[in-house]
C-alpha positions as a printed NumPy array, in Angstrom:
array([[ 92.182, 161.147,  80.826],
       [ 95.081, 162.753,  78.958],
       [ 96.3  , 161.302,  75.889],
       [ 99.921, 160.327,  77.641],
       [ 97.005, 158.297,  80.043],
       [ 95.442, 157.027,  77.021],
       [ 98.575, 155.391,  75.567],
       [ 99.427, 154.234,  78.614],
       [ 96.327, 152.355,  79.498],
       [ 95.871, 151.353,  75.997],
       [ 99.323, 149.34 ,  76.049],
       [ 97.801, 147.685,  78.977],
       [ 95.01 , 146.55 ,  77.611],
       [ 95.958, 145.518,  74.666],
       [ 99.04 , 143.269,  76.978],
       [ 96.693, 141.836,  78.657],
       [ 94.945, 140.497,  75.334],
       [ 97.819, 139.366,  73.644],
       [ 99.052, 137.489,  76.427],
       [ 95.542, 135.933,  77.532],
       [ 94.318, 135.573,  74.202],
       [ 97.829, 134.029,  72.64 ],
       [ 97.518, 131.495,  75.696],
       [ 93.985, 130.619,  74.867],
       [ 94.22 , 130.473,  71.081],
       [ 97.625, 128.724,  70.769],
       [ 98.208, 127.056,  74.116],
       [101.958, 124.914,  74.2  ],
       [102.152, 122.315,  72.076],
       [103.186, 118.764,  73.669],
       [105.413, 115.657,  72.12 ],
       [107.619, 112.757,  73.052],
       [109.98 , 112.963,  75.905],
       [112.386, 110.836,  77.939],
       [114.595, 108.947,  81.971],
       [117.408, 108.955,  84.969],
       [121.336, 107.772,  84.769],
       [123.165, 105.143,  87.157],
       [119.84 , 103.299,  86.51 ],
       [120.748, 100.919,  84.518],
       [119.319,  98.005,  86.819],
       [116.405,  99.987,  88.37 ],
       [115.351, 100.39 ,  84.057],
       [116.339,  96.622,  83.617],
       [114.158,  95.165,  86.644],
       [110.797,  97.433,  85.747],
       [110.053,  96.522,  82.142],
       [110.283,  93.396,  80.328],
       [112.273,  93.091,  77.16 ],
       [110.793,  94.741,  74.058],
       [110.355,  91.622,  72.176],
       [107.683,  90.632,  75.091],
       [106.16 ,  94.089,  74.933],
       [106.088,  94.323,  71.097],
       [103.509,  91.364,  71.235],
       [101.535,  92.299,  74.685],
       [ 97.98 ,  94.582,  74.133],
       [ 96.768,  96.885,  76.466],
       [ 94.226,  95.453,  78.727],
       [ 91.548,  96.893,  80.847],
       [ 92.747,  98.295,  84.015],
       [ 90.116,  96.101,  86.135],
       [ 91.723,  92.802,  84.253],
       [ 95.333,  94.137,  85.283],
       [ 94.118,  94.388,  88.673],
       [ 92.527,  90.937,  88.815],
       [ 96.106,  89.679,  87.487],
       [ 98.013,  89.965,  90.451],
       [ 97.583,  89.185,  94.076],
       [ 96.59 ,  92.568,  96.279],
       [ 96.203,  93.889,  99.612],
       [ 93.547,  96.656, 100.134],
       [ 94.177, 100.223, 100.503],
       [ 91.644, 102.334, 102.574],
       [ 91.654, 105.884, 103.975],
       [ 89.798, 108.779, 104.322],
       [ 91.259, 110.09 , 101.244],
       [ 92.422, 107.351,  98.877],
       [ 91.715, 103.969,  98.371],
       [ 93.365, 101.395,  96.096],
       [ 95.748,  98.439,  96.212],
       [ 99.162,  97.593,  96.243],
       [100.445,  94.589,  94.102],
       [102.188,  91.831,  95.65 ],
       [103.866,  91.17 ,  92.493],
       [106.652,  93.371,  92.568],
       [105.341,  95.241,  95.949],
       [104.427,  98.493,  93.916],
       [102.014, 101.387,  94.811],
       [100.206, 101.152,  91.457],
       [ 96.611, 101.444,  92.464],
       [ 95.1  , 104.383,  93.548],
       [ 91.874, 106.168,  93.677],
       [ 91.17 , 109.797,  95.475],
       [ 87.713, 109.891,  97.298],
       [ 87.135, 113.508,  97.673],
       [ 87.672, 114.305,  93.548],
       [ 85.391, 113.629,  91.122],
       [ 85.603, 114.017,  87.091],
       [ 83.231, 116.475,  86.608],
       [ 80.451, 118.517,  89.272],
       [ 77.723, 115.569,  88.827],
       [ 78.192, 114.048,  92.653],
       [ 77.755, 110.849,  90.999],
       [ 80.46 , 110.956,  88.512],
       [ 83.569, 108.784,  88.892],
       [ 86.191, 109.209,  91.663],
       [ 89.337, 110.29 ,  89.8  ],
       [ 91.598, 107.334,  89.204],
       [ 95.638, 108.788,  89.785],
       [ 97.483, 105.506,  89.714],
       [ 97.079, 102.951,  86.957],
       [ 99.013,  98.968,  87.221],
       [101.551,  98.782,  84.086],
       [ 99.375,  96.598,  81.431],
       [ 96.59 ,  98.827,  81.002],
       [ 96.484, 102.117,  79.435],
       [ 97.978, 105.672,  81.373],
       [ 99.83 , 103.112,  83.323],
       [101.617, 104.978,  86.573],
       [103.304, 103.231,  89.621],
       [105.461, 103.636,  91.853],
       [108.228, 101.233,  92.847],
       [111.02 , 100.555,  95.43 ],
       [113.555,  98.506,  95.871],
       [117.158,  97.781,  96.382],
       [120.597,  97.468,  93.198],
       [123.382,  94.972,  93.669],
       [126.012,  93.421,  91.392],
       [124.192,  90.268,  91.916],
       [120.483,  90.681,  90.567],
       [119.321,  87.201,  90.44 ],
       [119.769,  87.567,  94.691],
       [117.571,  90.764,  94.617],
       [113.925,  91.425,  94.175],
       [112.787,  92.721,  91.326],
       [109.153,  93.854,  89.399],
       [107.836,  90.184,  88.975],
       [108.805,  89.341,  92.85 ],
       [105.911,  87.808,  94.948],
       [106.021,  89.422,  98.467],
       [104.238,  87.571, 101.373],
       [102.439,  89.127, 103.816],
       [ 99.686,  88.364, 106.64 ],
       [ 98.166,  91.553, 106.259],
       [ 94.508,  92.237, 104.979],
       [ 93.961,  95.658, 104.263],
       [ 96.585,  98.863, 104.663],
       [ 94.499, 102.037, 106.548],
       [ 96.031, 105.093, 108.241],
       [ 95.811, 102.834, 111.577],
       [ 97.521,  99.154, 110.044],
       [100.987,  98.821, 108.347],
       [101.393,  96.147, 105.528],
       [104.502,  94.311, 106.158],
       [105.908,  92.175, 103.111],
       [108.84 ,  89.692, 103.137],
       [110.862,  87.861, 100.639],
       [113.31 ,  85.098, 101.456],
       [115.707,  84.968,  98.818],
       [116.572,  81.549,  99.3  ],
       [120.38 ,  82.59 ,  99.794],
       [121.051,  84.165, 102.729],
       [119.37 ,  87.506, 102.56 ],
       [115.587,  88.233, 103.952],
       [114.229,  90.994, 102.793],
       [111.247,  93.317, 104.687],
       [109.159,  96.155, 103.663],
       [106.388,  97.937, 105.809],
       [104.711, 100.32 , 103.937],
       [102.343, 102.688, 106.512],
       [100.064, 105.674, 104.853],
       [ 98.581, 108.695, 106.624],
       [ 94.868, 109.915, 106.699],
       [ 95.729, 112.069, 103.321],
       [ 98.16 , 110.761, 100.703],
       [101.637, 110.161, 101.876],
       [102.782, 106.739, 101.931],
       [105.944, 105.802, 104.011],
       [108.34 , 103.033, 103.192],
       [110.118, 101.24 , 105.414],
       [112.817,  98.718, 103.629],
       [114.978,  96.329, 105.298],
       [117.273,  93.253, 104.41 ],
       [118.983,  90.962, 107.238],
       [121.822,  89.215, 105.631],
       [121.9  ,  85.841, 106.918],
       [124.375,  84.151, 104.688],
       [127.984,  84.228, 105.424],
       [129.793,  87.176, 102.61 ],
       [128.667,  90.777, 102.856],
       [126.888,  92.534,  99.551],
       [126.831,  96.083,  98.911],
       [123.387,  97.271,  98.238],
       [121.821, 100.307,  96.914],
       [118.178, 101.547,  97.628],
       [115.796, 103.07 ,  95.015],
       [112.797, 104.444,  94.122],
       [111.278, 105.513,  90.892],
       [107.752, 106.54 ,  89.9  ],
       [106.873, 105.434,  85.861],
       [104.665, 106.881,  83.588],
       [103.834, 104.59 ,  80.609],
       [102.907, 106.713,  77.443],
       [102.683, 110.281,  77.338],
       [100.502, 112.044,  79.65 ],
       [ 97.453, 113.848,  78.264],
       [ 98.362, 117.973,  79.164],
       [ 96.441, 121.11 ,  79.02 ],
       [ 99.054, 122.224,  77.467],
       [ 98.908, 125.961,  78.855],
       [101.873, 127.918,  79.083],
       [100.835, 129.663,  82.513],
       [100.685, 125.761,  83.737],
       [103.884, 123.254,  84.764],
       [102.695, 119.645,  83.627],
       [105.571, 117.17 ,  83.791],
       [108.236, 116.444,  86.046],
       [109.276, 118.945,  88.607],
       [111.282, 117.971,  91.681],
       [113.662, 119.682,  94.807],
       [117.195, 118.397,  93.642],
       [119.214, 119.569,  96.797],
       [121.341, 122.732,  95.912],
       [119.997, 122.74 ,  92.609],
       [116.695, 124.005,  93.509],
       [112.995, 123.525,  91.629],
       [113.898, 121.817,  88.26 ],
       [110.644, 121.576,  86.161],
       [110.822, 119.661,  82.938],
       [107.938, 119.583,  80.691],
       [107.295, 116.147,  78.708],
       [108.851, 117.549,  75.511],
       [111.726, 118.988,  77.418],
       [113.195, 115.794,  78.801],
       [113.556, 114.185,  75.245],
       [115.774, 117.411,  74.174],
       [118.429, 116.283,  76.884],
       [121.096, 113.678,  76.448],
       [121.358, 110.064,  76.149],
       [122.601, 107.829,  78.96 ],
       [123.36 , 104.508,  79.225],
       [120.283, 103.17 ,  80.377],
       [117.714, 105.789,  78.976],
       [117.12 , 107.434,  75.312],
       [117.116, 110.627,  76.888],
       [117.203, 112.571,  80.257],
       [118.664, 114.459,  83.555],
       [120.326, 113.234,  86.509],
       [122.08 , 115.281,  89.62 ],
       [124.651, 113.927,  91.936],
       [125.747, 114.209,  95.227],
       [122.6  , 115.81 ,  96.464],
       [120.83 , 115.998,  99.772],
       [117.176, 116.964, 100.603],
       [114.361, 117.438,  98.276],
       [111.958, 115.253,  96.093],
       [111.507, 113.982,  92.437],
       [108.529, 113.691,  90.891],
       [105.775, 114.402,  88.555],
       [103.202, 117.282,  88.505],
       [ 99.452, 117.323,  86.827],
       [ 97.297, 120.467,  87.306],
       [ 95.618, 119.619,  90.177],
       [ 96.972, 115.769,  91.124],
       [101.225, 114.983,  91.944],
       [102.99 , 112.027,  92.82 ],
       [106.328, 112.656,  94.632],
       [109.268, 110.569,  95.828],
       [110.918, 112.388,  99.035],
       [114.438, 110.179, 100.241],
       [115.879, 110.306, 103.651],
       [116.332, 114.17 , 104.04 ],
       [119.489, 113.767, 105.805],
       [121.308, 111.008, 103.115],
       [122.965, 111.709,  99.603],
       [121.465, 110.595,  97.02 ],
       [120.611, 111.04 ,  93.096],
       [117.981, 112.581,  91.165],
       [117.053, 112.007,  87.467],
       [114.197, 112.474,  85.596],
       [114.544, 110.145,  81.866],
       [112.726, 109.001,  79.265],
       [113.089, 105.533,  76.967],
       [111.11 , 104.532,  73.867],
       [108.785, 101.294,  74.757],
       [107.167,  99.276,  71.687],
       [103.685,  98.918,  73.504],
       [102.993, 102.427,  74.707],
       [105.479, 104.438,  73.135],
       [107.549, 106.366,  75.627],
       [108.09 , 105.774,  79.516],
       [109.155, 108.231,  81.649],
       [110.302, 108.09 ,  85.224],
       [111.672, 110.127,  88.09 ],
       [113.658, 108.444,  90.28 ],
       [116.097, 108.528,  93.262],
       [119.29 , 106.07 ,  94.098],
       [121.176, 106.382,  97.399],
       [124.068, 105.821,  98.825],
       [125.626, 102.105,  98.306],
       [126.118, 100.635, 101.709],
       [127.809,  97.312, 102.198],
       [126.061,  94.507, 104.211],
       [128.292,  92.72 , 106.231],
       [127.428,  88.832, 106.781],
       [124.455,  89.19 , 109.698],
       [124.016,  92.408, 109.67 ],
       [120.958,  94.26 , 108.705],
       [120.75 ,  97.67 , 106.474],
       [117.427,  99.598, 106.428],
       [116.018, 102.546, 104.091],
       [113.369, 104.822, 104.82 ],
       [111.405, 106.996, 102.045],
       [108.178, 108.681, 101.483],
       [105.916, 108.622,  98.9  ],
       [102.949, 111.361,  98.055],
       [100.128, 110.376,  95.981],
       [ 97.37 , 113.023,  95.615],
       [ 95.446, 115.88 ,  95.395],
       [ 97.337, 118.936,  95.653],
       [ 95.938, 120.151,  98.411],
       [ 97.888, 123.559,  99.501],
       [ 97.324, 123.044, 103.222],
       [ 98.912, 119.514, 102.915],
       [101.489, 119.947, 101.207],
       [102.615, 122.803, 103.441],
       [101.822, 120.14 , 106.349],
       [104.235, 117.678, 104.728],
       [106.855, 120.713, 104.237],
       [106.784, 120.951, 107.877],
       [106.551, 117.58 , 109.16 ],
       [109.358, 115.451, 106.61 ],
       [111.014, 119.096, 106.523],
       [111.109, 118.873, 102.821],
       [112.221, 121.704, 101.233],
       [109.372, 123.83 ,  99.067],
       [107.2  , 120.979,  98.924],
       [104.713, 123.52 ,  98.676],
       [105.983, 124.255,  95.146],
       [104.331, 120.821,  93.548],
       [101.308, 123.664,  93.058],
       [103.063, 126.117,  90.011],
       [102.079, 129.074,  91.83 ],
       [104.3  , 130.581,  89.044],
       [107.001, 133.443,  88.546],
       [104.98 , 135.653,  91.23 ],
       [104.331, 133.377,  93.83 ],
       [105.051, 135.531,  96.327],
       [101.866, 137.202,  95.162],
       [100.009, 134.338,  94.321],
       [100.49 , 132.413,  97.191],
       [ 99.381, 135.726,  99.634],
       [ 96.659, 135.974,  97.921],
       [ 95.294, 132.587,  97.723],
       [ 96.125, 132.1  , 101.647],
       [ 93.822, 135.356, 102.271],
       [ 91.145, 134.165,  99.782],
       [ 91.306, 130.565, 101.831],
       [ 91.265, 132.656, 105.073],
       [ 88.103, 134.185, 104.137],
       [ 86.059, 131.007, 103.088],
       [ 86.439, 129.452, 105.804],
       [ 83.941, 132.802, 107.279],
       [ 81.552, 132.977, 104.788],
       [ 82.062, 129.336, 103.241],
       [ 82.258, 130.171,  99.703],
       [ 85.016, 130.991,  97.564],
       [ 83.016, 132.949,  94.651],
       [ 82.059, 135.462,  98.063],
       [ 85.246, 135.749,  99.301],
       [ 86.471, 136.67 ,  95.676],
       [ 84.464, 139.71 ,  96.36 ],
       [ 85.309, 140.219,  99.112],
       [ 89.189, 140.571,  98.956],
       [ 88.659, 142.811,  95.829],
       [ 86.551, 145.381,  97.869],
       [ 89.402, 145.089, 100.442],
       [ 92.162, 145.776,  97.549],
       [ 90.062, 148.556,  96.664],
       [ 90.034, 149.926, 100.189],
       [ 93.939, 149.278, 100.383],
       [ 94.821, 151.6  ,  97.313],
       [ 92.016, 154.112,  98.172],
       [ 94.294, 156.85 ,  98.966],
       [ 96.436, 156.049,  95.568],
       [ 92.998, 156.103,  93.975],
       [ 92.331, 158.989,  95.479],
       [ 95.45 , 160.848,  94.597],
       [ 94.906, 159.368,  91.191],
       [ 91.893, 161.183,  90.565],
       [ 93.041, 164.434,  91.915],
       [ 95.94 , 164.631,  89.673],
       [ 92.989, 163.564,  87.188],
       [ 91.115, 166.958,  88.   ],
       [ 94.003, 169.048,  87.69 ],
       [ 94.371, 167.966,  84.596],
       [ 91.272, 168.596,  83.511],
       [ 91.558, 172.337,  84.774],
       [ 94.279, 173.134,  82.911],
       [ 93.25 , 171.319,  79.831],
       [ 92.541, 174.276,  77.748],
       [ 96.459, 175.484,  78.556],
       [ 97.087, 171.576,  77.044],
       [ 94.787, 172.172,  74.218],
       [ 96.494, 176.151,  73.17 ],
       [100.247, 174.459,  73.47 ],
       [ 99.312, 171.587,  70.971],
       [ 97.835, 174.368,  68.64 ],
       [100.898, 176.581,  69.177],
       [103.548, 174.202,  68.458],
       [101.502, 171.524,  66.234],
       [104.184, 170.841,  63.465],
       [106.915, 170.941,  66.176],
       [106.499, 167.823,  68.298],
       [109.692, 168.614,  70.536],
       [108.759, 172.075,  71.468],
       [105.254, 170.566,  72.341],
       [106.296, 168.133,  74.892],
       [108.544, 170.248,  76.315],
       [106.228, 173.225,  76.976],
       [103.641, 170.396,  78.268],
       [106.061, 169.111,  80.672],
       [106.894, 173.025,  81.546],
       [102.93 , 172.971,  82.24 ],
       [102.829, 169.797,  84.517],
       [105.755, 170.75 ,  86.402],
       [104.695, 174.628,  87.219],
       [100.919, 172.955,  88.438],
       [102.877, 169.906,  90.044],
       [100.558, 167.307,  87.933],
       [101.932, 163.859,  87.082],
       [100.58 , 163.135,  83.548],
       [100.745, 159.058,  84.409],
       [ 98.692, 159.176,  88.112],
       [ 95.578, 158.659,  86.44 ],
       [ 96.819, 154.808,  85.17 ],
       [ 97.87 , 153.782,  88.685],
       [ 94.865, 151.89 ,  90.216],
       [ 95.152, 150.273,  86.366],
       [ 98.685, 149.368,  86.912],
       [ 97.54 , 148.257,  90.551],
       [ 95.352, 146.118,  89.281],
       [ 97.293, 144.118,  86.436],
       [ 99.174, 141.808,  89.387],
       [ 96.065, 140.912,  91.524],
       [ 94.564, 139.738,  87.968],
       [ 97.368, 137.837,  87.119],
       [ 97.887, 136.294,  90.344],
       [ 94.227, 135.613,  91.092],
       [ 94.158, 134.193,  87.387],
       [ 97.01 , 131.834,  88.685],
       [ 95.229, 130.751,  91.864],
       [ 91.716, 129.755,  90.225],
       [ 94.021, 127.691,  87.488],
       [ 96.127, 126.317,  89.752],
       [ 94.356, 125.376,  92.943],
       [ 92.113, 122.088,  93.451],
       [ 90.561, 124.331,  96.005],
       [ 89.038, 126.308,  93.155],
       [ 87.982, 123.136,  91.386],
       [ 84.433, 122.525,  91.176],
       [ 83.682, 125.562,  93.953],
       [ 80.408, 126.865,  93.521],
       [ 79.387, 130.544,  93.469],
       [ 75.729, 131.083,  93.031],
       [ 73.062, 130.173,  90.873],
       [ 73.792, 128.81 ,  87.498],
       [ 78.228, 128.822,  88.314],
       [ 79.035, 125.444,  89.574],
       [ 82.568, 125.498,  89.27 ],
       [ 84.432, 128.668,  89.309],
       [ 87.562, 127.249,  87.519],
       [ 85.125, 126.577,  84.917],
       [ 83.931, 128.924,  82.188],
       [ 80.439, 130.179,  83.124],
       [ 78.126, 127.72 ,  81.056],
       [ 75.809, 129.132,  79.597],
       [ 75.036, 131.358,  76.812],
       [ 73.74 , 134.284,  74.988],
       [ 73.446, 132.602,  71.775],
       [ 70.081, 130.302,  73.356],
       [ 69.126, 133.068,  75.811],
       [ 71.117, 131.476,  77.873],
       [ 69.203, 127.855,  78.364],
       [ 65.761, 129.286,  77.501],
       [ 65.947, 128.133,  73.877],
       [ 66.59 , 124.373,  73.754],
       [ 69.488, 123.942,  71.429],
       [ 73.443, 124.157,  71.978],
       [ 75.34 , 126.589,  70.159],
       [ 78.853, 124.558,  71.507],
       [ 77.675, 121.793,  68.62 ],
       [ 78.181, 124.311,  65.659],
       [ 81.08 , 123.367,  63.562],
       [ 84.024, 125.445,  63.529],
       [ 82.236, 128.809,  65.365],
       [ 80.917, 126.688,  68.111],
       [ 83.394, 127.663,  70.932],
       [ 82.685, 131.239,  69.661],
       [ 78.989, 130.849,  70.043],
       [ 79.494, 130.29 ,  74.388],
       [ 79.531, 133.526,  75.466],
       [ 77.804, 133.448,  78.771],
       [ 75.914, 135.904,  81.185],
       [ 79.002, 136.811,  83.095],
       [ 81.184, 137.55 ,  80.453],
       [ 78.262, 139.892,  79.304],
       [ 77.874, 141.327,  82.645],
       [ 81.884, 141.817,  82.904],
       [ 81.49 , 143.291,  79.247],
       [ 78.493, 145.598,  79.688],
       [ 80.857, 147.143,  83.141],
       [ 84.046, 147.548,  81.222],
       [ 81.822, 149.337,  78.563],
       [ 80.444, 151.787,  81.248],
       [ 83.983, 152.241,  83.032],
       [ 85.68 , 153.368,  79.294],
       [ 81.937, 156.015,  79.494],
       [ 83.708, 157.234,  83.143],
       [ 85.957, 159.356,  80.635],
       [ 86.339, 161.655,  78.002],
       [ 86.558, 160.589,  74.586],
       [ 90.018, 160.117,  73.226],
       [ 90.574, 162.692,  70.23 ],
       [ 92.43 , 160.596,  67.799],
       [ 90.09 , 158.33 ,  65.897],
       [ 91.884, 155.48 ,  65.952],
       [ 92.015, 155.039,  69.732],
       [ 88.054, 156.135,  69.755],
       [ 87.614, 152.646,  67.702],
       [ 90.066, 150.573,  69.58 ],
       [ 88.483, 151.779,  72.978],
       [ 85.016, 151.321,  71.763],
       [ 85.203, 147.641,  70.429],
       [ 87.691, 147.133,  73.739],
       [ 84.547, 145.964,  75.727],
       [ 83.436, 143.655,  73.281],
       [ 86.908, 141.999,  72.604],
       [ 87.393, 140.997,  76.103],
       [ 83.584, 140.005,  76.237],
       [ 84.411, 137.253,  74.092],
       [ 87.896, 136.41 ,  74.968],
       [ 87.07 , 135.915,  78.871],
       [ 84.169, 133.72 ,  78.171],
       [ 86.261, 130.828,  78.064],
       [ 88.208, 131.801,  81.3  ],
       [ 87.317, 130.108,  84.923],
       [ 83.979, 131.864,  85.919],
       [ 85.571, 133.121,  89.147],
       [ 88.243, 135.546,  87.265],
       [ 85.218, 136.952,  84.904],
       [ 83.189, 137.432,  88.047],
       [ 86.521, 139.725,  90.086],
       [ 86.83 , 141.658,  86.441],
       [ 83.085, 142.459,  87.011],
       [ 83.464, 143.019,  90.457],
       [ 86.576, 144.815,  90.361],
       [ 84.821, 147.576,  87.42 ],
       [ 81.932, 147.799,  89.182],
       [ 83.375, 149.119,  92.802],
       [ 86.023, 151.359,  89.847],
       [ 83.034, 152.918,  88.35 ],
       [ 81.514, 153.61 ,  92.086],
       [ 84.962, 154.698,  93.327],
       [ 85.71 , 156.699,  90.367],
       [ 82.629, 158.655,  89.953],
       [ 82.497, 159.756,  94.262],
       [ 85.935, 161.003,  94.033],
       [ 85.677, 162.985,  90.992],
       [ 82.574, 164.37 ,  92.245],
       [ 84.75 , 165.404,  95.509],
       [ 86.739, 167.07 ,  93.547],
       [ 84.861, 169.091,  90.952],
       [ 86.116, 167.35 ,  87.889],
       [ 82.634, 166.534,  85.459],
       [ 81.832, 162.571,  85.161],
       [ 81.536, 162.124,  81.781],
       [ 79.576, 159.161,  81.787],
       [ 75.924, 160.275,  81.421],
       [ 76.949, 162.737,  78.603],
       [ 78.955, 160.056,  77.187],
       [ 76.28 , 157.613,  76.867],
       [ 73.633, 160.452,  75.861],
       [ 75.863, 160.708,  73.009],
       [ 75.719, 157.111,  71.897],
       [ 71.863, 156.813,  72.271],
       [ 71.758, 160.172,  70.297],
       [ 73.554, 158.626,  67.761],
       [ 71.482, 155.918,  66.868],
       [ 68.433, 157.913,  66.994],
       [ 70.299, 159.397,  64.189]])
């Protein structure tokens, strides 16, 4: 490898590091954020006044529950309740997801009733310049119904005593999208104009992972405006409104959602694609839980004439996100770039290829760890012929290297004269000094992107591979430091050094590879790279130990068919593998 190759692929390298290892060591901080404009009733009707709050405690969520009447939810993906106390989606469970890989761990709880801690519901309703003649949070909907499943409605009623009867029939699918159906028949004898909402609360700040490469917050469709994402901290840097302490709200749009965005869980509001409406996502300070924060959507004001009836239809998604349903709901409520609740990131366009091929090939060999190996032996037979080229250029190189070696001698204290007669050299044998870092460069966005799709996607989540990798979004588990489980003791419980101590088997497979791939090669002649290029193995040893399993196991992979690929084509082309001599050299010196 020539020393212009060198440089080259030793900026790379040491990229890659600072990027992964500044994302790993100082991940994004988190703090306080903030809510939506033109909501000054929706704010009004969904919280109590902080003199009530000041005084209230958090309760358990199972004593909330028991604190309100509730009508069953129960489908082949979620199960829950929803409150007849306000008629809000504040209840819900997701059957398939667990907290950890234990099959007997705990279903993971997404929505929380407001009274217990992490509350997060979802409400609907309609705002009038009349509120006592509206429903509002502490409303007590009737119904007859039992139990809502994919195959029963729940229809809910409230008489307001004055003229107006209002309906709601809320209907959920056999995944996670709710659909609600409001309606008010205005039986007294003067019209009302009425406005229909829907806002989904968080009480208290979200717990994050707080990684740059990751959107955790609010992200929505606003119309025109496109995919706004706003982290927790970045709604309390916008400005106040009149009903929130801070916060962002769009007008006069048309199709799209609101929402808000975990890693692998979302919860999304999606309005009548073909009304205008307005988007805001806002924060307020609350005396019990600290901050609430809510993305919402208000429609169009229409006015009720005396017996007439006005309806509103919205949706509502509450669940895993699963990339095959969401691109399902894309299609069916053509939403736009629903799809884009999973942050497949900057490179999507990569990303989301990639994953769809990965996905493609599980479903033949019916594990994702396997078809991780598989799509990186089919990269590698994509780029052959660059790889092939690579290496040619590689040996011609090599050929001429004493020609290299007499120039640098010739003109060694004049550094222009020297590049120029090199690039004389490489021109007049038609050699591109920079074709040997191609399948490199190659690489770099399949790592990134296949980085992105183990972080991002619940698919990847708890996947097995083999043996003793249970999860390949997880670091590999085990160990070096107790033979990896052979000694009975847990290096993770050192103070301090204990994260340092996990360095497990495939990070020292992916290590021990990378150390024989830098052995493919000549050594570099300035001592300073020889170091850097020699601890370079160990380095990323330790810093990919605490990346998902999955990514350590494609850098394996990936070095492994390099070093195979590397070492045939060379051989085709008469240019000496360095490798055995290389490593005779470092057994040879420590006999020494």
């Amino acid at each position: 490898m020539s020393q212009e190759n060198r440089n080259l692929f030793l900026t790379i390298i040491i990229s890659i590091a600072i990027l992964f290892g500044w994302n790993y060591v100082f991940p994004t901080p988190e703090a306080p954020p903030a809510p939506p404009q033109q909501q000054t009733q929706v704010t009004q009707q969904n919280t109590a006044t902080p003199q009530a709050q000041a005084t209230k405690v958090l309760e358990t969520r199972d004593t909330v529950l028991d604190q309100s009447p509730r009508v069953k939810i129960d489908t082949p993906s979620i199960e829950g309740s929803i409150s007849l106390k306000g008629g809000r989606i504040d209840d819900v469970k997701l059957k398939n997801y667990r907290e950890t890989v234990d099959p007997s761990s705990p279903i993971i709880t997404l929505m929380t009733p407001k009274g217990a801690a992490n509350a997060y519901q979802a409400e609907f309703n309609w705002l009038g310049t009349d509120a006592s003649q509206l429903p509002n949070s502490d409303t007590l909907w009737t119904t007859s119904s039992t139990a809502l499943t994919p195959t029963q409605p729940l229809v809910l009623t409230w008489d307001n005593g004055k003229g107006l009867v209002f309906t709601r029939t809320i209907s959920v699918d056999d995944k996670a999208l709710f659909t609600v159906a409001d309606s008010v028949k205005n039986n007294s004898e003067a019209a009302i104009d009425l406005t229909p909402y829907g806002i989904i609360a968080r009480y208290g700040k979200p717990q994050v992972a707080g990684y740059a490469v990751l959107h955790e917050g609010m992200i929505g469709i606003l119309g025109d405006n496109g995919l706004q994402e706003y982290t927790y901290d970045a709604v309390a840097k916008e400005a106040a409104g009149a009903n929130y302490d801070h916060g962002k709200e769009w007008a006069n749009l048309k199709g799209g959602y609101v929402g808000f965005s975990d890693k692998y869980w979302a919860t999304a509001l999606i309005p009548d694609q073909s009304q205008t409406y307005r988007g805001s996502f806002t924060q307020r300070a609350d005396p019990t839980v600290g901050n609430v924060y809510q993305a919402a959507v208000v429609g169009t004001t229409r006015s009720l004439a005396a017996g007439a009836t006005t309806e509103n239809t919205q949706h509502f998604f509450a669940g895993a996100k699963e990339a095959s349903v969401l691109d399902a709901y894309q299609t069916q409520l053509k939403v736009d770039r629903f799809d884009r609740l999973i942050d497949w990131g900057w490179f999507f366009f990569i990303t989301r290829p990639l994953f769809k091929v990965i996905d493609f090939l599980y479903k033949f060999v019916g594990n994702f760890g396997v078809s991780i190996l598989v799509i990186t032996l089919l990269i590698k037979l994509i780029f052959l012929p660059l790889a092939n080229k690579s290496y040619a250029s590689m040996a011609k190189m090599k050929a001429v290297q004493p020609e290299m070696t007499a120039i640098r001698e010739r003109y060694a204290d004049d550094k222009t004269k020297q590049q120029q007669a090199l690039m004389e050299l490489y021109k007049k044998e038609k050699i591109n000094p920079v074709s040997g870092c191609w399948p490199m460069l190659v690489q770099i966005p399949v790592f990134f992107a296949l980085y992105k799709v183990l972080f991002v996607s619940i698919e990847m989540r708890h996947a097995p591979f083999i043996g003793w990798i249970k999860d390949l979004a997880a670091p590999d588990p085990t160990t070096i430091f107790n033979l990896f489980g052979l000694i009975p003791f847990d290096p993770s419980t050192f103070p301090v050094i204990g994260s340092f101590l996990m360095l497990g088997a495939w990070p020292v497979i992916m290590g021990l590879t990378m150390w024989i791939q830098m052995k493919m090669n000549p050594q570099a002649a300035d001592p300073t790279q020889q170091m850097i290029f020699a601890w370079m193995p160990l380095i990323f040893t330790f810093m990919l130990a605490h990346f998902p399993a999955g990514l350590v196991i494609y850098w394996a992979w990936n070095n492994t068919l390099s070093v195979i690929q590397q070492y045939f084509i060379m051989k085709r082309h008469g240019v000496k593998v360095e490798l055995w001599d290389n490593l005779k050299n470092v057994f040879k010196r420590k006999a020494a």
